[in-house]
BASE-325383 format. One line per field, with one value per residue (C-alpha): x, y, z; residue in one letter. Coordinates in Angstrom, 2 decimals, always signed. Example, Ala and Ser with C-alpha at 12.3 -4.5 7.8 and 13.67 -1.06 7.14 Angstrom:
u +12.30 / +13.67
v -4.50 / -1.06
w +7.80 / +7.14
aa A / S
This chain:
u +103.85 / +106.05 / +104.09 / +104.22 / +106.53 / +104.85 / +106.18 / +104.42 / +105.83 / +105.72 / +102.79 / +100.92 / +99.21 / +98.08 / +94.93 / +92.92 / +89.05 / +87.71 / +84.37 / +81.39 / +79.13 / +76.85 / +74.09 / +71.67 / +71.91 / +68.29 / +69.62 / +68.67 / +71.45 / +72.35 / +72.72 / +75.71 / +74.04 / +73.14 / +76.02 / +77.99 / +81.72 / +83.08 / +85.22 / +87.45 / +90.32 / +94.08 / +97.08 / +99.40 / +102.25 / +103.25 / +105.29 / +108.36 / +106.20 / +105.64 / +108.17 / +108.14 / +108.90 / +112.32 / +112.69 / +112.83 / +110.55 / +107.99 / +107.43 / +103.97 / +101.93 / +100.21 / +102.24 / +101.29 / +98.58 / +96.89 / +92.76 / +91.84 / +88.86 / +88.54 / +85.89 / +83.89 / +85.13 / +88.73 / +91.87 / +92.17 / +91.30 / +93.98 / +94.43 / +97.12 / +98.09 / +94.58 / +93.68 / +91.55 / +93.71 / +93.05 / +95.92 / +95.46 / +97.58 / +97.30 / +95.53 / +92.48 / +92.40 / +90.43 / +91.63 / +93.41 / +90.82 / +92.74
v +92.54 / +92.75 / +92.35 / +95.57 / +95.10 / +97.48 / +97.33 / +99.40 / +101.94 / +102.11 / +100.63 / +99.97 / +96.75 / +95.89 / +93.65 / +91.79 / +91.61 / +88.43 / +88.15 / +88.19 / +84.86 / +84.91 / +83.37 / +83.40 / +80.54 / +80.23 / +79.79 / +83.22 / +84.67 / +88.27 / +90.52 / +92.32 / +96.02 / +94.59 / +93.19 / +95.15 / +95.46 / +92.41 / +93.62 / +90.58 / +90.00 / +88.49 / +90.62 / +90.65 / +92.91 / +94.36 / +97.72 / +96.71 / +98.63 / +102.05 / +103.80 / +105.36 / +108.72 / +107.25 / +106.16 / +102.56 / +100.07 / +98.63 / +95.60 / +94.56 / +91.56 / +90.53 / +88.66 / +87.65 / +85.30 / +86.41 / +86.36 / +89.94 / +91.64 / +95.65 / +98.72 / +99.01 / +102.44 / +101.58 / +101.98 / +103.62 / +101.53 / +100.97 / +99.34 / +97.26 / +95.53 / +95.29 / +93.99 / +95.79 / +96.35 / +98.39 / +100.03 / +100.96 / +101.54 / +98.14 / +100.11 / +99.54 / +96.07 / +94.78 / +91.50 / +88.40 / +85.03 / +81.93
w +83.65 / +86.95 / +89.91 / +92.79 / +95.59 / +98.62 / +101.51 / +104.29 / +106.29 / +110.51 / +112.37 / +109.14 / +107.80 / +104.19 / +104.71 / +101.69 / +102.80 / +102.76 / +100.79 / +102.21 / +101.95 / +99.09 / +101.03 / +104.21 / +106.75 / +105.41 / +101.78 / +100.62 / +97.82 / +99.10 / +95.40 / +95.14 / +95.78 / +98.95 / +100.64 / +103.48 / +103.06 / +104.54 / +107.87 / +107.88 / +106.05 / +105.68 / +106.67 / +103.63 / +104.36 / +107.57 / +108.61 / +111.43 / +113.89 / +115.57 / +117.82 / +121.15 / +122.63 / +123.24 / +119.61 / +120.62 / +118.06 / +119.23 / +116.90 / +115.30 / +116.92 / +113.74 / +110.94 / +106.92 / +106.93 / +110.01 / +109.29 / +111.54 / +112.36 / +112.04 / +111.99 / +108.92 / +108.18 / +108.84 / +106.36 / +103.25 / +100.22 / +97.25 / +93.98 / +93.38 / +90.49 / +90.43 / +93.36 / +96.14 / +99.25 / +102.68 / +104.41 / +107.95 / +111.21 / +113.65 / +116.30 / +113.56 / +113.73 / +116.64 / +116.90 / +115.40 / +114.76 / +115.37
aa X / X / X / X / X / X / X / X / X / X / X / X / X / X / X / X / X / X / X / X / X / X / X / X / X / X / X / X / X / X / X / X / X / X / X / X / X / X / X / X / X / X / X / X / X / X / X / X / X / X / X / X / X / X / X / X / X / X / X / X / X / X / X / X / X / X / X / X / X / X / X / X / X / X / X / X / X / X / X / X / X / X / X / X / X / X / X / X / X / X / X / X / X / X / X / X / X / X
């Protein structure tokens, strides 16, 4: 089976969430039902960037690979090609860890 091409649109950012560890420092194993949504992931696809009132782009700062922190709650979750993606505008992501 062909693999998706998606390529997103504006000032958006397709991010991959990076799992969660499956332990404490303490060496306690967290259970699945228990675990938070990890909010931390890797940028995998990136828009060319928002515009201005003058209709000039304004380019993105992040780029593919980038490991970036956002809000729990941010970006809408999708499926594809069965993997579990978040799409959300780069004013969601808080910040870029080097």
């Amino acid at each position: 089976m062909a693999k998706t091409t998606f390529r997103p649109l504006h000032d958006r950012v397709v991010v991959k969430r990076i799992d969660a560890e499956e332990k404490t420092k303490g060496g306690i194993i967290i259970p699945d039902t228990a675990k938070e949504k990890p909010s931390q992931g890797k940028v995998v696809g990136v828009g060319p960037g928002g515009r201005d009132e003058a209709g000039k782009l304004i380019p993105i700062d992040l780029k593919v690979g980038d490991v970036v922190l956002f809000g729990k709650w941010s970006g809408t979750e999708v499926k594809l090609d069965g993997e579990d993606l978040l799409i959300m505008k780069e004013s969601d992501i808080m910040g870029v860890l080097a």
